[in-house]
C-alpha positions in Angstrom: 0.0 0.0 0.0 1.2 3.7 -0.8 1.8 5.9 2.2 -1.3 7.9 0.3 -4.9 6.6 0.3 -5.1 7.8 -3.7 -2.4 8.4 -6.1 -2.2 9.3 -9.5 0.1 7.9 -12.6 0.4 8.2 -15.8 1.3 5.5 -18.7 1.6 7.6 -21.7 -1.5 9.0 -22.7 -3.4 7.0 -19.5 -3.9 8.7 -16.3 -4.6 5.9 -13.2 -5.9 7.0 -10.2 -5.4 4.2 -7.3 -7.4 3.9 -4.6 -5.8 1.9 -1.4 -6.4 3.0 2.1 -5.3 -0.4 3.1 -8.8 -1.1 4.5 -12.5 -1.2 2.6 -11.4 1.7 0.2 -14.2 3.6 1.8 -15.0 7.0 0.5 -14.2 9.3 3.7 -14.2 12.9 3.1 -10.5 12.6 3.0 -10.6 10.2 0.6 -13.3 12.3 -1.8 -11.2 14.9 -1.4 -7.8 14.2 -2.6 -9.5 11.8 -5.0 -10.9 15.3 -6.1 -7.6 16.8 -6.1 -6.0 14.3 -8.6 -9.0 13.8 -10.7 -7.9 17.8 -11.2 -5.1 16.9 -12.8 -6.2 14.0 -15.6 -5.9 15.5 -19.1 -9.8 16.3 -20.1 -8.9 17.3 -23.5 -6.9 13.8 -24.6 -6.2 10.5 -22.9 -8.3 8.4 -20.8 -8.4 7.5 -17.3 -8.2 4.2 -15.3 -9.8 3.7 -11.9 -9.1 1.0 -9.8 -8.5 -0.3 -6.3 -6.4 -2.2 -4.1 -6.4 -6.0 -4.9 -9.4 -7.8 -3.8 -11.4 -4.3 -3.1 -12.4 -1.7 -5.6 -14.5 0.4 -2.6 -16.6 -0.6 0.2 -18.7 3.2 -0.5 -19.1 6.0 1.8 -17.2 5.8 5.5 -19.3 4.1 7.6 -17.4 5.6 10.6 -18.4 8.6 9.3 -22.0 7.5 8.8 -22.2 6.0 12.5 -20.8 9.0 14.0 -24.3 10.9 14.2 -22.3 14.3 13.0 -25.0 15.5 9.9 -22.3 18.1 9.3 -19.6 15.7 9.1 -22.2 13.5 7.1 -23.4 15.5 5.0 -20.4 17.2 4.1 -19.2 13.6 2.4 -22.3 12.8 1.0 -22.4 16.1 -0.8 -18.8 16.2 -1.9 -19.7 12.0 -2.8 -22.6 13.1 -5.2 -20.7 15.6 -6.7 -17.7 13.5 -7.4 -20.8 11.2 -9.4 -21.2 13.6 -11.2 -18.4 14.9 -12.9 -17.0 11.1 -13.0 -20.4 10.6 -14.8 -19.8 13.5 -17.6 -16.3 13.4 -17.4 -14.8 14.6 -20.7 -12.5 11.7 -21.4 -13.2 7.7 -21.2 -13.3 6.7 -18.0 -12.0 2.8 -17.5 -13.3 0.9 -14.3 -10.5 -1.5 -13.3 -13.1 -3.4 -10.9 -10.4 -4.8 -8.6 -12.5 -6.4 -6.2 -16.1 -6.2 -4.3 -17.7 -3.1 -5.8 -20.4 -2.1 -2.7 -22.3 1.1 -2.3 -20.4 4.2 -4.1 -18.2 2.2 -4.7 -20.8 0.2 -7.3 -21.9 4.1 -8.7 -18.4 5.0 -9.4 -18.2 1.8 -11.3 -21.0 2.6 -12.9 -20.2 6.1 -13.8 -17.4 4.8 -16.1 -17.4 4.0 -19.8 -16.4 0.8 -20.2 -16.0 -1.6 -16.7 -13.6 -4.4 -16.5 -13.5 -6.6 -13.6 -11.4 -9.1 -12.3 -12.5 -12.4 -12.1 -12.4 -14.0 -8.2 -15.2 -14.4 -5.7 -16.1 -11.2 -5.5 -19.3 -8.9 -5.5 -21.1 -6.3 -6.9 -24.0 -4.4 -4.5 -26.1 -1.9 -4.2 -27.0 -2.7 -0.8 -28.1 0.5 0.7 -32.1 -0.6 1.2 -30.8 -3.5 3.3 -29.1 -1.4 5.2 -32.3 1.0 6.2 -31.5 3.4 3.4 -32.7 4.6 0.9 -31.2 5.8 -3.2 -31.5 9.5 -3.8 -32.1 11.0 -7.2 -28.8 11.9 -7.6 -27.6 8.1 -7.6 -30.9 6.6 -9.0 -29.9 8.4 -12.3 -27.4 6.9 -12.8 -28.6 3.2 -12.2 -31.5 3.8 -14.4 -28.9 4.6 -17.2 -26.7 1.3 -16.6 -28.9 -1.4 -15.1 -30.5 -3.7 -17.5 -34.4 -3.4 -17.2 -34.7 -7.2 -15.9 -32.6 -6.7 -13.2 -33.4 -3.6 -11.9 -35.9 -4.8 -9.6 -33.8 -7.3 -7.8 -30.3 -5.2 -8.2 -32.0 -1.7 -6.8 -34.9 -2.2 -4.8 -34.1 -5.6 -3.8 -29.8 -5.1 -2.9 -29.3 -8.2 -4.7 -25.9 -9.0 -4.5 -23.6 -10.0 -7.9 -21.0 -12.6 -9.0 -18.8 -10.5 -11.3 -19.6 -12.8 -14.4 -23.6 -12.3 -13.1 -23.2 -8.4 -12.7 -22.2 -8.1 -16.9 -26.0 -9.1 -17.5 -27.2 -7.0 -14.8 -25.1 -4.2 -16.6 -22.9 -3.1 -13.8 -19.7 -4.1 -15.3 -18.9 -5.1 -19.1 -16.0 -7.8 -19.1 -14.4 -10.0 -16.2 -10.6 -10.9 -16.7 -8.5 -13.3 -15.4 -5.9 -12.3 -12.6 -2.6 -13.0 -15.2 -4.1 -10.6 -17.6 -6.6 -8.2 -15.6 -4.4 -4.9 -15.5 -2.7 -5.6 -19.4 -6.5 -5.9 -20.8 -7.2 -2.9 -18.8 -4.1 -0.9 -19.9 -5.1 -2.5 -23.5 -8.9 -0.8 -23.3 -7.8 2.5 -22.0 -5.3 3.0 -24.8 -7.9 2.2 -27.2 -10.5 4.3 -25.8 -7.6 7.2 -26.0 -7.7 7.3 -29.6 -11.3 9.3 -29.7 -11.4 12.7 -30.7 -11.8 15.4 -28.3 -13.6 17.9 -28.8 -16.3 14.9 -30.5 -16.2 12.3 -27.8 -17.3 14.8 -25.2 -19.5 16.7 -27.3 -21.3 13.3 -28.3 -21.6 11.7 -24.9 -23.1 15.2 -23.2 -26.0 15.7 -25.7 -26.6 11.4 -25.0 -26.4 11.9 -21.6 -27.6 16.0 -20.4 -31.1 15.0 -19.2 -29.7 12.7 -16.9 -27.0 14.8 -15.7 -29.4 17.7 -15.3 -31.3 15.7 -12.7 -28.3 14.7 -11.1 -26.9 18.4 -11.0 -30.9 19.5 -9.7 -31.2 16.5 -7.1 -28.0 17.9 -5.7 -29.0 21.3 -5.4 -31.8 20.2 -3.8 -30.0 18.3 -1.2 -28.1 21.4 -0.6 -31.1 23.7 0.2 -32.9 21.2 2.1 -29.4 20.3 4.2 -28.4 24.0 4.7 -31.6 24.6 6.5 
């Protein structure tokens, strides 16, 4: 494990942003936050960027320390800076490659699913949106999103249900697109990103905003929203 909980690299025309806290990979303020900070410095007019986690674990979701700790302002300070994050992963201007190291839980699933093309490797792992089990419930904001990636015959069971996924299961549920062996997991990963490189900018953005501006006009008003109703 780095002595930082995210780092960024750069393979050619690829940025990678690593996250490994050594733990669940859980999306603390602190970790938001400098995971805002290097997302600040991929490329958003060439390249593509890779995403991945520590081995076994792409990201438990928000902290649950956090969560437990009753603090709303401590709360919903990582919640807001967490949907924001969504977001701009989710129109980011560039491809965005999930390297799906591991159990994808929680945020951790919508950051997966805010990418362009998912690759995860294959193991006993899991892909969940549990947050109903858990007595909560999926804001606008995040429901967005899942409309736009889970496959109609599993939304049901994946959404309202927190069914949880075998990574081969989760390509027909829509969460992820490809499962890899371990020998070959980051080279097919590194081999995807460098293709997805190769599109145009300004023509790749430009196309995927007007496919995707409703949906990130409810996400941008649900946050809002939030705001208001959290600032009062």
């Amino acid at each position: 494990m780095s002595s930082e909980i995210a780092t960024l690299s750069q393979e050619n025309n690829v940025s990678i942003i690593q996250l490994d806290d050594g733990k669940a990979n859980a999306f603390s303020y602190e970790m938001l936050t400098r995971f805002n900070e290097l997302l600040a410095e991929v490329p958003r007019d060439s390249g593509a960027l890779i995403i991945t986690g520590r081995d076994g674990l792409f990201s438990g979701g928000f902290d649950l320390k956090t969560l437990a700790t009753g603090d709303m302002e401590k709360i919903q300070k990582m919640v807001t800076l967490g949907y924001k994050t969504l977001l701009d992963l989710y129109g980011f201007d560039r491809p965005i490659i999930a390297a799906v190291s591991g159990h994808s839980i929680a945020l951790g699933l919508f950051v997966t699913c805010c990418a362009d093309y998912r690759i995860a490797i294959d193991g006993q792992y899991i892909c969940q949106a549990n947050e109903v089990r858990n007595n909560m419930d999926i804001p606008i904001q995040i429901m967005e999103i899942l409309k736009a990636r889970v496959n109609k015959n599993y939304f049901y069971p994946a959404v309202y249900h927190s069914d949880a996924y075998s990574m081969k299961d989760s390509i027909a549920v829509g969460f992820i697109d490809e499962v890899v062996a371990e020998d070959k997991f980051m080279e097919r990963v590194m081999e995807k990103a460098v293709e997805l490189s190769s599109l145009p900018h300004p023509f790749y953005v430009k196309t995927k905003h007007f496919a995707q501006e409703d949906v990130m006009q409810k996400i941008a008003d649900a946050i809002e929203k939030y705001e208001k109703l959290t600032a009062s």
